[in-house]
C-alpha positions as CSV (number, residue, x, y, z in Angstrom):
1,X,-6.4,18.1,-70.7
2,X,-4.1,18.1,-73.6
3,X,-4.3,22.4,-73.3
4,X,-2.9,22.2,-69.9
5,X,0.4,24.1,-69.5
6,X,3.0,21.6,-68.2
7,X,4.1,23.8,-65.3
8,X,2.0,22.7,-62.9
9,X,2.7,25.9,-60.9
10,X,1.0,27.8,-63.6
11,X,-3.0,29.5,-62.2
12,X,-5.1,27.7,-64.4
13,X,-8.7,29.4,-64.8
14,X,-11.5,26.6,-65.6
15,X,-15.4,27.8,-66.4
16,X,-18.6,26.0,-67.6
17,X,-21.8,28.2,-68.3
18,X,-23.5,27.4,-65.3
19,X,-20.5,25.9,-63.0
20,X,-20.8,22.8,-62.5
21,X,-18.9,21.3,-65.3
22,X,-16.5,23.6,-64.7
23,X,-16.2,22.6,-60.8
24,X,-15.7,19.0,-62.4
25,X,-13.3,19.6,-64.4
26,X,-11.4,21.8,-62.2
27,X,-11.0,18.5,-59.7
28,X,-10.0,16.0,-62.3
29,X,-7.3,19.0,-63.0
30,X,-6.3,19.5,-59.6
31,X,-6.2,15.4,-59.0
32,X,-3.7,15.7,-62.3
33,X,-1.3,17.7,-60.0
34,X,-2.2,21.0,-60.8
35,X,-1.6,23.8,-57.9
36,X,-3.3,26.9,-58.5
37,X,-7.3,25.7,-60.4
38,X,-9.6,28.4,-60.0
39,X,-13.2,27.7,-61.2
40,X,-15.5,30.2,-61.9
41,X,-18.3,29.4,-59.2
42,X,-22.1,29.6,-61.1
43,X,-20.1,29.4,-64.2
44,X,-20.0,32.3,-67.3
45,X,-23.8,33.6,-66.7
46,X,-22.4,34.6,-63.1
47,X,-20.0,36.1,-64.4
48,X,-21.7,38.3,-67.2
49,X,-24.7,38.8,-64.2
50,X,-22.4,40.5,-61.9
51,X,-21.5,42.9,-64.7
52,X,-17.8,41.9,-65.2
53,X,-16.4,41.7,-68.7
54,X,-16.3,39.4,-71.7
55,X,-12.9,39.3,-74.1
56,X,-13.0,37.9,-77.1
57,X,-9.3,38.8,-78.1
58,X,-6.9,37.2,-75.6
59,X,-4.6,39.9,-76.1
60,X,-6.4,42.7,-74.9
61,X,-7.2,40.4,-71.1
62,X,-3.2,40.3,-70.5
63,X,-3.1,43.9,-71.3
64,X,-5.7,45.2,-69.1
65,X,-5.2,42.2,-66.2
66,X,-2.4,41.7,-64.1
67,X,-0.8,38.3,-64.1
68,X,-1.4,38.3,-60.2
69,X,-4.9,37.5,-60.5
């Protein structure tokens, strides 16, 4: 929890390879005051499974996403 931004306005993306660590954590950050936790339901396998991409340079996800997701 020490990552966290301290707006608590700010979306905060949580994910776990299969989801449900992820789910957890994504309530004990929510119960920490945190508005806007997203988890990534079935975790990063869903993810890569329904084709989307992985980024390794952080950079280059706030250049080709838009802050509104």
């Amino acid at each position: 929890m020490g990552e966290l931004p301290k707006n608590k306005d700010m979306k905060v993306l949580v994910y776990c390879k299969a989801g449900n660590r992820g789910a957890a954590a994504s309530q004990l950050i929510a119960d920490a005051g945190y508005k806007r936790v997203y988890n990534v339901q079935g975790g990063i396998n869903s993810w890569v499974n329904a084709g989307c991409p992985i980024v390794v340079d952080p950079t280059e996800w706030t250049a080709s996403y838009p802050s509104s997701l």
